[in-house]
C-alpha positions as CSV (number, residue, x, y, z in Angstrom):
1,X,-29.7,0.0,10.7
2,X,-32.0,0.8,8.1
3,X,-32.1,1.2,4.1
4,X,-29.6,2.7,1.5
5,X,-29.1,3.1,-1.8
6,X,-25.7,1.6,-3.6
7,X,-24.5,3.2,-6.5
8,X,-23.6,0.6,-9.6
9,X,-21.0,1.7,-11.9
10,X,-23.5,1.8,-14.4
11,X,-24.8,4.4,-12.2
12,X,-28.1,2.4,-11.3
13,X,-29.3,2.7,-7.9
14,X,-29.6,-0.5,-5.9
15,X,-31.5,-0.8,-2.7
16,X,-29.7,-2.3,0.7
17,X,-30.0,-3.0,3.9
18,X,-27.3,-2.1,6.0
19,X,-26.4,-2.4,10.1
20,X,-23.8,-0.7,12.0
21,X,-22.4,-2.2,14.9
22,X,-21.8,-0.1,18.2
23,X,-18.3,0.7,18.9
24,X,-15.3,-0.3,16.9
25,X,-15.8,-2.1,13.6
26,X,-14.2,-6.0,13.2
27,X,-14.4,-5.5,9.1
28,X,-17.5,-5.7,6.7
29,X,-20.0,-8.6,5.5
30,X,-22.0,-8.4,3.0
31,X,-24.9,-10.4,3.1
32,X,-26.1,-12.4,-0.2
33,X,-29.8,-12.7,-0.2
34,X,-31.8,-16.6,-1.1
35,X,-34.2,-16.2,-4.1
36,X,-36.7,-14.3,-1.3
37,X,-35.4,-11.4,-1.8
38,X,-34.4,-8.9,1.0
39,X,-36.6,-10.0,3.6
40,X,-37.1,-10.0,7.4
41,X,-34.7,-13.0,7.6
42,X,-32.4,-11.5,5.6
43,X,-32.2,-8.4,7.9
44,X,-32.5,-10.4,10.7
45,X,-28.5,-11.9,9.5
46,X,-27.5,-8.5,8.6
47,X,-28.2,-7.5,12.1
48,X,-26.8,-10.8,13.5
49,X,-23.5,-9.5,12.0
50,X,-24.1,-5.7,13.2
51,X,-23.8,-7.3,16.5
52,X,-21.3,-9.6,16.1
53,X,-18.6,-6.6,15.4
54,X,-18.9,-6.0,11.5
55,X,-20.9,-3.3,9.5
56,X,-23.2,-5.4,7.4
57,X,-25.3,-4.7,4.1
58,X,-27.6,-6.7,1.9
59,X,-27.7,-5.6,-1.5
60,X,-31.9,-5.8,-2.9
61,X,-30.6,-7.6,-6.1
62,X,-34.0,-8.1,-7.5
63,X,-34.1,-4.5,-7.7
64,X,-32.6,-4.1,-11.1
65,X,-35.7,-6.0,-12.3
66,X,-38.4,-5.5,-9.9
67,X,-38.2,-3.2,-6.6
68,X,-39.2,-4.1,-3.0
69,X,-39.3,-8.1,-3.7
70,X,-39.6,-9.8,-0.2
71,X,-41.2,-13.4,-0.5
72,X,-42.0,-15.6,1.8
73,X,-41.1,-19.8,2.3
74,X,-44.5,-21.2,-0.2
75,X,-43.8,-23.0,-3.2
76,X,-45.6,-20.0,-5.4
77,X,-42.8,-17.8,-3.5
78,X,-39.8,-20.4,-4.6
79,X,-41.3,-20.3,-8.3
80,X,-41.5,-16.6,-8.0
81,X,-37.6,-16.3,-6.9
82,X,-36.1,-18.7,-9.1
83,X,-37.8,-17.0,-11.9
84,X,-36.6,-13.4,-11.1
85,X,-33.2,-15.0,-9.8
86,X,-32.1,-17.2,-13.1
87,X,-34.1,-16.4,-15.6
88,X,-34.7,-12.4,-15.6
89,X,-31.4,-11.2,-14.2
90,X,-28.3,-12.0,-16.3
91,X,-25.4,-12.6,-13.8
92,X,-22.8,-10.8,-14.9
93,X,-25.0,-7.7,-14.1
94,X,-25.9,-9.1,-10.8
95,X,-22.1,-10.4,-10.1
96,X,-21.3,-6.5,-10.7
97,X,-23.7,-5.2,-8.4
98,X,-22.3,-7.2,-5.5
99,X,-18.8,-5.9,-6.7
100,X,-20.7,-2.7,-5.6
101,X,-22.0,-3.9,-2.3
102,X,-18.2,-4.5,-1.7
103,X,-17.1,-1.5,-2.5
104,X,-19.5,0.2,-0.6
105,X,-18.6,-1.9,2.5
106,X,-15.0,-1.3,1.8
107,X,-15.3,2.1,3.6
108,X,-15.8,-0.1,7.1
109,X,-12.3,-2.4,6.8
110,X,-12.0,-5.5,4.7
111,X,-14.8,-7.5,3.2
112,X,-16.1,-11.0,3.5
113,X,-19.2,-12.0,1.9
114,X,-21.8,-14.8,3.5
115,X,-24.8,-15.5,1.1
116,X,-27.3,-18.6,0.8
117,X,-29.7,-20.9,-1.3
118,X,-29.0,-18.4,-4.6
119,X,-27.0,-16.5,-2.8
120,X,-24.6,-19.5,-1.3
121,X,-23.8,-19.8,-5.0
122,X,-23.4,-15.7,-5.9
123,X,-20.8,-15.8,-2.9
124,X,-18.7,-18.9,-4.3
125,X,-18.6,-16.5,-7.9
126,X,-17.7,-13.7,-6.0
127,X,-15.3,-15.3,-3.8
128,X,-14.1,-17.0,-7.3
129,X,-13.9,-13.6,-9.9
130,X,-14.6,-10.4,-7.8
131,X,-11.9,-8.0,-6.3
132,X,-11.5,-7.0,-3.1
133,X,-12.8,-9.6,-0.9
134,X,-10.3,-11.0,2.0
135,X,-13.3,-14.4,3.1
136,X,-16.4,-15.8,2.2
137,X,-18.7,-18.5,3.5
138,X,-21.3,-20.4,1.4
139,X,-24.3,-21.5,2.6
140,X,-26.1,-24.4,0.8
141,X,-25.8,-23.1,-2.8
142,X,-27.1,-24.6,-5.7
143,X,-25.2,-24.3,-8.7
144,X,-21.7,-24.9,-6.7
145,X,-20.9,-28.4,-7.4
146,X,-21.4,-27.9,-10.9
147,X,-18.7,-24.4,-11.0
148,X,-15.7,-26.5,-9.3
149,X,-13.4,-25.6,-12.4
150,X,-13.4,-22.0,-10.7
151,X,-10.7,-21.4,-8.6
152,X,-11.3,-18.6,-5.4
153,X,-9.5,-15.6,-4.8
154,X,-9.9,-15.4,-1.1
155,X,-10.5,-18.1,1.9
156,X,-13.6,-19.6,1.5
157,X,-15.7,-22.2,3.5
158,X,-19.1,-23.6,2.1
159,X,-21.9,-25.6,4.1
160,X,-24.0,-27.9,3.1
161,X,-27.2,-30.5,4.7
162,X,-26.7,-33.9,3.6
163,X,-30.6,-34.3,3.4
164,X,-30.9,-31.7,0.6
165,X,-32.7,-32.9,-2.1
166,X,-31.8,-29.6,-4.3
167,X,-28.4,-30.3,-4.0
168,X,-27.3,-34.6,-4.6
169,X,-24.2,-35.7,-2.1
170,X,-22.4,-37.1,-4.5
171,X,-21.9,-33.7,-6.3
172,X,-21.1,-32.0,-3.3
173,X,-18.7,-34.8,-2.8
174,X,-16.9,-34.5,-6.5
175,X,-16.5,-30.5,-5.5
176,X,-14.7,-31.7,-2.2
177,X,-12.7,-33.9,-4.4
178,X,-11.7,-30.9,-6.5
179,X,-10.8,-28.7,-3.6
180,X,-9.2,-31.1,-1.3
181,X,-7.7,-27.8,0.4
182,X,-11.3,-26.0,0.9
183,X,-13.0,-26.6,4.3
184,X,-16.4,-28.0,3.1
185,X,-19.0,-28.7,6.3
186,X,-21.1,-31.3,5.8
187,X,-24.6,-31.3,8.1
188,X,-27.0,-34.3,9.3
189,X,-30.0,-31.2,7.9
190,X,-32.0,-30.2,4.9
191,X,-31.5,-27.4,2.4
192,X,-32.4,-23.9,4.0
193,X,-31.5,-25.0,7.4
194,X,-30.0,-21.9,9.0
195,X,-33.7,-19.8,8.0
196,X,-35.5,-19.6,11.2
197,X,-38.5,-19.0,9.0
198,X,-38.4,-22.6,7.2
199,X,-39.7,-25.8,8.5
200,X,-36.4,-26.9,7.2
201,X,-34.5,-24.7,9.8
202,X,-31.9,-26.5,12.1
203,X,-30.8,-24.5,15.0
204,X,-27.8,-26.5,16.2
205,X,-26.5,-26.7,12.3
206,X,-26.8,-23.2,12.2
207,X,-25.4,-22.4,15.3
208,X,-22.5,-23.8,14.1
209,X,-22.1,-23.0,10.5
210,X,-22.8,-19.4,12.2
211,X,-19.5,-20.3,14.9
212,X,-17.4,-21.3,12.0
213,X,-18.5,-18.3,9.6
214,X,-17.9,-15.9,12.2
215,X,-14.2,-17.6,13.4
216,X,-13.5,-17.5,9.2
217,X,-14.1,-13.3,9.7
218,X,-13.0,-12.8,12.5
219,X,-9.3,-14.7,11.2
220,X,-9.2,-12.7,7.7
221,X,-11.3,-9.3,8.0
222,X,-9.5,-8.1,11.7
223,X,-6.1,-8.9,11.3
């Protein structure tokens, strides 16, 4: 475990943070950082998945405007992500640096992606218009209900906490409506729930969002 550097097809260099898991490899996850950046927590669920079977990386996405971002859970830090996150990067750039991440990872078997808050909604994109990815698992993204005229090109779950006052029910409920066929979890928890750093953190909600991410990876990255 440790950092990396991923090559863009731009040529940029992007910073990661990758795990490799001991003994034979299950597939590859690549891990969609929250507006915090690439921080402990973040490479705390890279590891998670190191250990669980699967090489892991998290692509440093801030990195294409503003190296070595890790923030932590105050409200200057959420006004400090959401600015770098929406309003200095321009997503098709960032979209193409996770088709990077996924190429990268490509090397260790077939790819899912799992990514939350900002990142929940950079895996339903991905999962939507990127290549090469066989699963992916949304956590609590902002933005998704509002995107449910995309159509995914791989099996996708998506979690949310019914108490999340970033993200209304009944949106969530109109995407469900638009993807009768998509497995969408619904949790008695608050937005951020599966950060063990967050006052908002739930451990048996994300316990088992965890279960059902890992059964989703284990079903289309090791066949």
């Amino acid at each position: 475990m440790g950092q990396i550097s991923i090559q863009g097809a731009d040529g940029f260099k992007l910073s990661a943070y990758e795990a490799i898991p001991q003994g034979d490899c299950r597939g590859a996850v690549v891990v969609i950082q929250e507006v915090f950046g690439v921080n402990s927590h973040i490479r705390s669920v890279v590891d998670g998945y190191a250990g669980d079977g699967f090489y892991a990386v998290a692509p440093a996405l801030f990195d294409r405007v503003e190296p070595g971002i890790e923030l932590g859970y105050e409200a200057s830090d959420v006004e400090r992500g959401v600015e770098l996150a929406f309003n200095r990067l321009q997503m098709p750039q960032t979209l193409a640096d996770i088709q990077s991440a996924i190429e990268h990872a490509a090397a260790y078997g077939k790819v899912g992606v799992v990514g939350y808050c900002y990142g929940g909604l950079l895996t339903w994109l991905a999962a939507c218009q990127l290549n090469n990815l066989h699963a992916a698992s949304s956590y609590y993204g902002g933005g998704v209900p509002e995107q449910a005229a995309m159509t995914p090109r791989c099996p996708v779950i998506l979690h949310f906490g019914e108490q999340d006052e970033y993200i209304p029910m009944d949106s969530v409920r109109k995407f469900m409506a638009a993807h009768p066929d998509l497995a969408v979890y619904l949790y008695d928890t608050d937005h951020g729930f599966n950060c063990d750093q967050r006052e908002s953190f739930d451990a048996g909600a994300a316990a088992l969002a965890r279960q059902r991410t890992l059964e989703l990876f284990a079903q289309h990255l090791s066949a």
